[in-house]
VEXDO-451017 format. One record per residue (C-alpha): x, y, z; residue in three letters; residue number from 1. Coordinates in pm, whole numbers, always signed. Layout:
# residues N
      x      y      z residuo num
      X      Y      Z     ALA NUM
...
***
This chain:
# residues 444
      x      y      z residuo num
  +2734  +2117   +734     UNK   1
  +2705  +2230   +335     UNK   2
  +2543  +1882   +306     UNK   3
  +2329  +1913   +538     UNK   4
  +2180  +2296   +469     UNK   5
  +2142  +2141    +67     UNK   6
  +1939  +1927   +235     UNK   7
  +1744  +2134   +420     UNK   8
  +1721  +2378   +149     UNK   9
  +1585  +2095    -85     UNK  10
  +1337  +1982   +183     UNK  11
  +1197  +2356   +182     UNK  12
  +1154  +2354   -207     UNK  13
   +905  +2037   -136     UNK  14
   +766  +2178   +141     UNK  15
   +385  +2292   +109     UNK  16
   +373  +2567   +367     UNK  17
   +723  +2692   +306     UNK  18
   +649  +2972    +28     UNK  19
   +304  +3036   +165     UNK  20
   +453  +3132   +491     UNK  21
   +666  +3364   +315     UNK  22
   +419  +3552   +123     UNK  23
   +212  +3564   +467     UNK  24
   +487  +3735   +631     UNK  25
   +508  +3953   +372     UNK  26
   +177  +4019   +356     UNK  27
   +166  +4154   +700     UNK  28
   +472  +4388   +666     UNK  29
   +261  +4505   +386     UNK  30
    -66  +4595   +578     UNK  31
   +142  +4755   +871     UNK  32
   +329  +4962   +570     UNK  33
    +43  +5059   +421     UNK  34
   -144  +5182   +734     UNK  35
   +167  +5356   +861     UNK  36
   +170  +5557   +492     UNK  37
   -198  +5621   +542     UNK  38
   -157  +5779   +928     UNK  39
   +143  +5961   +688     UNK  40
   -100  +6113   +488     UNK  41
     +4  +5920   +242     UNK  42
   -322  +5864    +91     UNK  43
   -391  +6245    +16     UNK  44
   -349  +6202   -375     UNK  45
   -682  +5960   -318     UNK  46
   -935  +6277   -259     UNK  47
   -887  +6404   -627     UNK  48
  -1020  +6047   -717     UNK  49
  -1331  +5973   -585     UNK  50
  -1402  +5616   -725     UNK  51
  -1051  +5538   -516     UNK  52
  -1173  +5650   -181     UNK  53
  -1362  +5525    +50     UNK  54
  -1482  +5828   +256     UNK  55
  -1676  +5652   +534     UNK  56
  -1523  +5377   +781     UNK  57
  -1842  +5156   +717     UNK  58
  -1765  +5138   +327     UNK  59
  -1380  +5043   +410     UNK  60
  -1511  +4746   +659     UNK  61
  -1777  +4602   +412     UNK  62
  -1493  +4568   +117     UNK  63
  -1200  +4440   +353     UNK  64
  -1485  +4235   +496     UNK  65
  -1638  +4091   +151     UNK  66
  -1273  +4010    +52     UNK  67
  -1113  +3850   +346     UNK  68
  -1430  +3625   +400     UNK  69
  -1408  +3522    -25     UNK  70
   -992  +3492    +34     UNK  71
  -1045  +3196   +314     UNK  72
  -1313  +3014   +136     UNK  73
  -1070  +3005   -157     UNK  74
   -797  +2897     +7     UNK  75
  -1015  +2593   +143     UNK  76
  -1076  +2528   -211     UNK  77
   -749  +2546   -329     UNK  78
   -636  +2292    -56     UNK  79
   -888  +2029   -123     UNK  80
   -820  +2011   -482     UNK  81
   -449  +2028   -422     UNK  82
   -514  +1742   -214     UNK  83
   -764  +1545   -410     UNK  84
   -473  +1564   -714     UNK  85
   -211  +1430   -488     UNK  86
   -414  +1189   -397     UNK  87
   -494  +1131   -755     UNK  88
   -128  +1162   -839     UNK  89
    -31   +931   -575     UNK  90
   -256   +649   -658     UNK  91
   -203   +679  -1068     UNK  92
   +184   +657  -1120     UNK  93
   +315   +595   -781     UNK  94
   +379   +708   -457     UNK  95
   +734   +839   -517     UNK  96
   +625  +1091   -700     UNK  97
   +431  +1242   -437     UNK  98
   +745  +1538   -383     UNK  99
   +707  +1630   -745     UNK 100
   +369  +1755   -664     UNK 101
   +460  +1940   -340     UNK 102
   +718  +2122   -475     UNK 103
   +501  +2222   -730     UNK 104
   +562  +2656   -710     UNK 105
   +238  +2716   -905     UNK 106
    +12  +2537   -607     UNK 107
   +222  +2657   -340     UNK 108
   +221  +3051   -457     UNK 109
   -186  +2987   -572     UNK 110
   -272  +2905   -163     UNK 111
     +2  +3148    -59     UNK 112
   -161  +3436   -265     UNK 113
   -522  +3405    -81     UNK 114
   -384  +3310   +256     UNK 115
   -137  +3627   +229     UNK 116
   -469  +3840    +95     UNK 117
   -680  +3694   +348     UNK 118
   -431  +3786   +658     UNK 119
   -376  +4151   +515     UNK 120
   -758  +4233   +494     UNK 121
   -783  +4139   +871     UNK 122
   -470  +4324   +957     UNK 123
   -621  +4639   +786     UNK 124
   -967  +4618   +857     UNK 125
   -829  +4620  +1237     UNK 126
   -684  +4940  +1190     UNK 127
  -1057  +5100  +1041     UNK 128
  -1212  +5345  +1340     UNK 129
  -1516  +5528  +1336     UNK 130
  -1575  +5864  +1505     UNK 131
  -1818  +5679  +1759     UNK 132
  -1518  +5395  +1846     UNK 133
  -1225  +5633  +1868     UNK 134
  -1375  +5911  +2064     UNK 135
  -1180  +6145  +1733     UNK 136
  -1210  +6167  +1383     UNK 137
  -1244  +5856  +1211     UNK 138
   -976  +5683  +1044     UNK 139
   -984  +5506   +722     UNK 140
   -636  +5373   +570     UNK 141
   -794  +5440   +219     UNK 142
   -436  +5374    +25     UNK 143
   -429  +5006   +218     UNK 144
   -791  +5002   +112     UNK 145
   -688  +5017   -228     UNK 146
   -390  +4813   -261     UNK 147
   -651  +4567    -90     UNK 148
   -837  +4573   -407     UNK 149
   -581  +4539   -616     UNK 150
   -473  +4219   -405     UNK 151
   -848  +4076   -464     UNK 152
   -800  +4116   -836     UNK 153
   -486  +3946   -860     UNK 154
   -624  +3705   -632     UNK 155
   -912  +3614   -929     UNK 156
   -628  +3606  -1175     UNK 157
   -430  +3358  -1018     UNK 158
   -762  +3156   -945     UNK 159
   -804  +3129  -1323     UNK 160
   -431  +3038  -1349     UNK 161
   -509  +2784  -1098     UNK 162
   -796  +2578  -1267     UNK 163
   -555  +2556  -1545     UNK 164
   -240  +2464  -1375     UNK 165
   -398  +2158  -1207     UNK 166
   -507  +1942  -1473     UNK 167
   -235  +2046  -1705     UNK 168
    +13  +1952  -1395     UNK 169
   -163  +1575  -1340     UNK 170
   -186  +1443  -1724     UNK 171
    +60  +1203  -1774     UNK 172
   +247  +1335  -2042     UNK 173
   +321  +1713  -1856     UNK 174
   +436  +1456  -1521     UNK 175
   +684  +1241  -1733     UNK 176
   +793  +1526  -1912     UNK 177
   +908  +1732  -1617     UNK 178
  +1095  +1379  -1430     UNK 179
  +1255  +1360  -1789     UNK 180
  +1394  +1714  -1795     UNK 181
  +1474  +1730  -1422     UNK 182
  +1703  +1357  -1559     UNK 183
  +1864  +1585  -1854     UNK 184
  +1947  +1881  -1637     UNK 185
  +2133  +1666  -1372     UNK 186
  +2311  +1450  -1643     UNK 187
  +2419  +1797  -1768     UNK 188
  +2521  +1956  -1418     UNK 189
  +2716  +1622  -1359     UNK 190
  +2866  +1562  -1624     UNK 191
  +2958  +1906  -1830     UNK 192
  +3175  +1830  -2096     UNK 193
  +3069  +1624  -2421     UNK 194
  +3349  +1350  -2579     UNK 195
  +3538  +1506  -2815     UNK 196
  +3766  +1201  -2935     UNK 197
  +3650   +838  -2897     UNK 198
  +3598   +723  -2579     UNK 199
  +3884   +518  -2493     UNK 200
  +3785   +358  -2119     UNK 201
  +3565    +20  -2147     UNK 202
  +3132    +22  -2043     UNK 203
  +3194    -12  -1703     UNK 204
  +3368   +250  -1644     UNK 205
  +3642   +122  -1421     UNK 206
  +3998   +157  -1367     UNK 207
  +4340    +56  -1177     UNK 208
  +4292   +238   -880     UNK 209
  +4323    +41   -597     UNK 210
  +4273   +113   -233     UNK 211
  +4608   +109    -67     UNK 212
  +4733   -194   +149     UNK 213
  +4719   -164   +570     UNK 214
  +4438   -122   +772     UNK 215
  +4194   +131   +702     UNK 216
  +4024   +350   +943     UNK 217
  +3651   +389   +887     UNK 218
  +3357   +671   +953     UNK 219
  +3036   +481  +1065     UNK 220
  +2680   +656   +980     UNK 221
  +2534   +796  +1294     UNK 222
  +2173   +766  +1180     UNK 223
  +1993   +544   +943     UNK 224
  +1830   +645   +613     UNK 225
  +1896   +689   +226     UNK 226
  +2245   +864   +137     UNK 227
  +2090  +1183    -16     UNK 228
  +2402  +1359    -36     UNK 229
  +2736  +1386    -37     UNK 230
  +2988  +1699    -13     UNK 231
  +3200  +1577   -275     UNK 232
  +3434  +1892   -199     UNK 233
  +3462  +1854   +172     UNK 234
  +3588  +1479   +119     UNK 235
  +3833  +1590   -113     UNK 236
  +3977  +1882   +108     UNK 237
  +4013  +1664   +420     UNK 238
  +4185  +1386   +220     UNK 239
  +4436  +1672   +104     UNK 240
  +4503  +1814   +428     UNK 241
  +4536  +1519   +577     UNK 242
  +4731  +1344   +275     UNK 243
  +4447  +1064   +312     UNK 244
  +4298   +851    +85     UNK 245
  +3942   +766   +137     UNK 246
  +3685   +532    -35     UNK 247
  +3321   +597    -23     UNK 248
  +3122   +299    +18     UNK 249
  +2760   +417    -67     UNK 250
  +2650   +674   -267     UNK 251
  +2362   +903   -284     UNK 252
  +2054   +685   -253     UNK 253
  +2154   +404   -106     UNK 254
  +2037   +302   +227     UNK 255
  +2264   +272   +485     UNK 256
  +2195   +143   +850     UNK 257
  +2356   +327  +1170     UNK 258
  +2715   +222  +1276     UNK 259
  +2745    +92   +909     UNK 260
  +3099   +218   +752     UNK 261
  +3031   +468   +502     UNK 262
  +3384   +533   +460     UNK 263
  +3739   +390   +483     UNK 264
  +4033   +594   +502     UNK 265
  +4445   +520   +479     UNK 266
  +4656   +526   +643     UNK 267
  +4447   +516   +969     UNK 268
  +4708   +676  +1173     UNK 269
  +4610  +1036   +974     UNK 270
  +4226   +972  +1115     UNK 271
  +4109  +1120  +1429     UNK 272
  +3787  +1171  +1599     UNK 273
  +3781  +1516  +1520     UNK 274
  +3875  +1359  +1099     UNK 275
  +3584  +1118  +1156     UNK 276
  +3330  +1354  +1238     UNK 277
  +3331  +1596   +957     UNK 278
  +3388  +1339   +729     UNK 279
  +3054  +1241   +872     UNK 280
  +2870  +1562   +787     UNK 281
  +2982  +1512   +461     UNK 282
  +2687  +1274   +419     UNK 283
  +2299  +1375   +480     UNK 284
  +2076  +1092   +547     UNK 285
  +1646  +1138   +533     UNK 286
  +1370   +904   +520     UNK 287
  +1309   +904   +137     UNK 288
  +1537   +950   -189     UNK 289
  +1615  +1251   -321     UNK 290
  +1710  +1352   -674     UNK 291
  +1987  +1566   -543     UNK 292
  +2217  +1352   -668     UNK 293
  +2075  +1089   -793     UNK 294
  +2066   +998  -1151     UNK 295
  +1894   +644  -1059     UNK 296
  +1597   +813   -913     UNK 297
  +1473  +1025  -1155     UNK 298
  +1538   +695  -1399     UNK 299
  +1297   +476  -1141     UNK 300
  +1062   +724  -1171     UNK 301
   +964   +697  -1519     UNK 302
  +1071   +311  -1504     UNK 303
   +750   +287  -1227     UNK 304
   +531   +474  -1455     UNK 305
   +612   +249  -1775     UNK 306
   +558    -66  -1558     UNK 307
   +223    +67  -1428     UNK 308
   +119   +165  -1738     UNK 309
   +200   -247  -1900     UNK 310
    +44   -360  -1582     UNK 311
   -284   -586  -1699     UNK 312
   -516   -349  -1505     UNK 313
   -430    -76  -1707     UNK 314
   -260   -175  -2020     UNK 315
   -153   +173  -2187     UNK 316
   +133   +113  -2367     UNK 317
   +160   +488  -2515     UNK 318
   +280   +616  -2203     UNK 319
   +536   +385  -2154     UNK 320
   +606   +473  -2515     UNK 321
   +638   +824  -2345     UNK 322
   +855   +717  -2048     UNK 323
  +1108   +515  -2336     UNK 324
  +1118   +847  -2531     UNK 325
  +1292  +1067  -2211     UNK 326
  +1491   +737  -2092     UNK 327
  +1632   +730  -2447     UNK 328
  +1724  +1088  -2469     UNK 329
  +1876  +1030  -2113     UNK 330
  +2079   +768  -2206     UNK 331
  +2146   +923  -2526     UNK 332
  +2337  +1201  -2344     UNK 333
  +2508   +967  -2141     UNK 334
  +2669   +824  -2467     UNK 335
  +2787  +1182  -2542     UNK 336
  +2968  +1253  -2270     UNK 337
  +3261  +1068  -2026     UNK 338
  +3144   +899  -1732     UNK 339
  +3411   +954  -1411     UNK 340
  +3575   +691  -1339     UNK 341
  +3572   +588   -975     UNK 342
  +3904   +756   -881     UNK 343
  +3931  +1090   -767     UNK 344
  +4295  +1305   -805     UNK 345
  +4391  +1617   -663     UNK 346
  +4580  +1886   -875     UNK 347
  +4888  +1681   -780     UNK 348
  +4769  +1415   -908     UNK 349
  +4716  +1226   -628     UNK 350
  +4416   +949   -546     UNK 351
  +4228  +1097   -284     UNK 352
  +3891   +976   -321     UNK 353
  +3774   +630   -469     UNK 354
  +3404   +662   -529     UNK 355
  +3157   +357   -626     UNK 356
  +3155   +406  -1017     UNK 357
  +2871   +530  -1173     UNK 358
  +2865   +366  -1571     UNK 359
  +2696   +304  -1833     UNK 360
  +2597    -60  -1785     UNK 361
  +2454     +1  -1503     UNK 362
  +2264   +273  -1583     UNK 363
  +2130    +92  -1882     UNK 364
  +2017   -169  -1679     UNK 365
  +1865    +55  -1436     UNK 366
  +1634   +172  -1711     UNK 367
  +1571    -80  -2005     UNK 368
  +1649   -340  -1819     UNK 369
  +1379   -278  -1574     UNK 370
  +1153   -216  -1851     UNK 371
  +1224   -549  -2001     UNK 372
   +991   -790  -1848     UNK 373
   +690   -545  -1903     UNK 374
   +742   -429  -2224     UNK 375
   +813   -740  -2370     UNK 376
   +452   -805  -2311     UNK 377
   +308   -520  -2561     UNK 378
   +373   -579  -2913     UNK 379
   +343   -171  -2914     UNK 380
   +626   -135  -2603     UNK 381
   +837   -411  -2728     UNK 382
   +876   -243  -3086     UNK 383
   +931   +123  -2918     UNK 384
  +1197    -29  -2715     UNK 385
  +1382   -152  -3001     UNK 386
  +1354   +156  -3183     UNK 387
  +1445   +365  -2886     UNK 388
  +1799   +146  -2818     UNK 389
  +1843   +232  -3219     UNK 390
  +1829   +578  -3146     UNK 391
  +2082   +509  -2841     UNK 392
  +2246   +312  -3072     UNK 393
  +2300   +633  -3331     UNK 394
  +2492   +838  -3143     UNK 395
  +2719   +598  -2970     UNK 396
  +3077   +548  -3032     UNK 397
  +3189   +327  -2793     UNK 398
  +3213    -18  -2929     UNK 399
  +3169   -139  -2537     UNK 400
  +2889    +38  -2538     UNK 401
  +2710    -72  -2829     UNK 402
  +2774   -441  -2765     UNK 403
  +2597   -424  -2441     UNK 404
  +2241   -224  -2615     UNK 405
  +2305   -562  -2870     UNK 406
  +2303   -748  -2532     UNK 407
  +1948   -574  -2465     UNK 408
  +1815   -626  -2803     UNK 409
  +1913   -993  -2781     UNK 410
  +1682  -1003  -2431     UNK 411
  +1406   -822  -2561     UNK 412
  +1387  -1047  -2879     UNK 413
  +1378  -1364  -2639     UNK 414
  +1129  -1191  -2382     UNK 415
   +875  -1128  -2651     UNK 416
   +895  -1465  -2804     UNK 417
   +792  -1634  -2468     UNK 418
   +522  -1438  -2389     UNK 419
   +362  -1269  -2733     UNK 420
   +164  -1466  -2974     UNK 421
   +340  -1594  -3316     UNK 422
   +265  -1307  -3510     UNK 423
   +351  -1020  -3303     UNK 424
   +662  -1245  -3166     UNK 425
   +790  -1271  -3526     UNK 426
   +747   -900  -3577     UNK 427
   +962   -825  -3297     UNK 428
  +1206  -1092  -3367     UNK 429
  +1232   -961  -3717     UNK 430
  +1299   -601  -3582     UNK 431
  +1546   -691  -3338     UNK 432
  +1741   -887  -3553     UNK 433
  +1781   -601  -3837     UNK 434
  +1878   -402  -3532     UNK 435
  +2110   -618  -3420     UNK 436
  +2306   -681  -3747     UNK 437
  +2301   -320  -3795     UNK 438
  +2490   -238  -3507     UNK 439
  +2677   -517  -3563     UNK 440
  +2809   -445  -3908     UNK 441
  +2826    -15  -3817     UNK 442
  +3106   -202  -3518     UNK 443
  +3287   -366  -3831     UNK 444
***
């Protein structure tokens, strides 16, 4: 269920319509608050002001009029260039970053603010009599009026804001910067605490746990999809009060097909239907990846924008420069801190919970590896990468560690020399080599 309502909650943030429903809700609580103060004689303070009141019904009608009508054009506006960036957005650096655009709060509260100014202009402008309609005195709801007006001027200021945000959102640079700072705030959310002492377990990452002998009992997906999250606590309470211990066998974005196990559990005489099925809501499956909880996503991200940007058709090897940059700073943090190894204990102690491990080497190869075929290509990218596993390099104290960015040094130095011409293949081979022998000699 927690999974599940994350989920939903996440899928909100990316919705388009989400916060401008909100405001347009609001919006009309507003109008039927402000008219109710008005028939309060709530406006009275307005007649010692005369530049705030609008004595006759016809004056009220023409403003609410003029700024309803200008609200709804806007709002047209602002949804066809919203559009014509995603569009833009979608068909520069890649469909999968589509979400980071739709869950972009600036164009969301922008078409919010002139639908929600729009829909209170009607709602007042209903309320407007004139002697001749009502059969009485006339009514104008001169403090809704106002606060009307003071709606439309907001309304221009976040129009201005708006033909800002929208180019500053779609250039390159402002895009890879926010995937790379969305990476470094879920490398620090996942894993808090920096190494003090050397780290003592090997690259990978792994150790002796072991799944226990006997049949296990397992918890089959009941849908089909990416894993876009787990409940990490809910596995770990059932495996306590059950005195289970359980072994995940995807994690979050994977894709895993219906009836597939996504879990086995000893002993199996512990597990139950009733076990089975909220282990099963301990997993949330959807029709795209997430960056929830995935680290790898947010790292294919900028990997698809570097490799578009080598691509012959384009051939811009500054932003995959860029994209290097935030993948080295990623992977620089990774080097500070301790990875968790794939076991899981309980206060006692205990295994409960054997998760896929997430290391290092794998993580390096989900980034500079990727990157390795393209950038090899560009005298420019092939330096930068070099450079950038330097960098890595620095602040890495794991021998393990270091051997395997040597590994990717090695690979780079052979990539460019198949595919660059002499020259620029003998200035990369000449910069990968001083690399290498200074990370081998720091080792010594």
């Amino acid at each position: 269920m927690k999974a599940a309502l994350i989920r939903l909650a996440d899928q909100l943030r990316q919705s388009y319509w989400f916060i401008p429903a909100l405001m347009t809700f609001a919006a009309v609580l507003l109008a039927g608050g402000m008219v109710w103060l008005d028939g309060q004689d709530g406006s009275g303070w307005m007649d010692r002001f005369a530049w705030l009141h609008a004595s006759r019904p016809s004056g009220a009608r023409q403003l609410l009029s003029a700024i309803g009508g200008s609200m709804i054009t806007v709002a047209g506006t602002v949804f066809s260039v919203t559009i014509a960036a995603v569009v833009y957005a979608s068909g520069e650096y890649g469909p999968r970053l589509l979400s980071n655009f739709m869950r972009d709060r600036g164009n969301q509260i922008t078409l919010g603010t002139f639908i929600a100014t729009f829909l209170y202009c009607i709602i007042v402008l209903r309320t407007v009599r004139s002697p001749e309609e009502s059969g009485a005195a006339a009514f104008v709801p001169n403090l809704a009026v106002l606060v009307a007006l003071l709606l439309a001027i907001c309304s221009v200021g976040v129009l201005i804001f708006f033909i800002h945000h929208v180019p500053q959102r779609i250039h390159i640079n402002s895009v890879i910067e926010d995937i790379g700072r969305r990476l470094l705030r879920e490398i620090d959310r996942r894993f808090p605490s920096f190494i003090g002492d050397a780290v003592t377990e090997d690259a990978t990452g792994t150790d002796d746990a072991r799944p226990p002998c006997g049949d296990a009992c397992t918890v089959p997906a009941r849908g089909t999809g990416y894993v876009q999250l787990i409940d990490e606590d809910l596995l770990m309470r059932l495996s306590q009060e059950r005195d289970l211990v359980c072994r995940v066998r995807y994690q979050p974005g994977d894709f895993v097909h219906a009836g597939r196990p996504l879990l086995e559990l000893w002993p199996s005489s512990s597990c139950d239907k009733d076990c089975v099925r909220q282990l099963q809501g301990a997993f949330a499956l959807g029709a795209q990846r997430t960056a929830l909880q995935d680290l790898r996503f947010l790292i294919d991200e900028l990997v698809e924008i570097a490799d578009r940007a080598l691509s012959p058709g384009i051939n811009d090897p500054f932003t995959a420069v860029t994209c290097m940059d935030w993948l080295g700073a990623a992977l620089t943090e990774l080097c500070r801190r301790k990875l968790p190894k794939p076991s899981r204990r309980d206060e006692a102690g205990t295994v409960r919970v054997i998760a896929p491990p997430l290391n290092f080497a794998a993580l390096l190869d989900r980034s500079f590896g990727a990157l390795l075929q393209h950038a090899g290509t560009s005298t420019i990218a092939a330096l930068h990468y070099l450079q950038t596993l330097g960098e890595i390099a620095a602040d890495c104290d794991n021998a393990d560690r270091r051997a395997l960015l040597v590994q990717w040094v090695e690979r780079m130095e052979r990539r460019a020399g198949d595919v660059l011409a002499d020259h620029d293949a003998r200035r990369v081979s000449e910069a990968a080599s001083a690399l290498s022998r200074s990370l081998v000699n720091d080792d010594e």
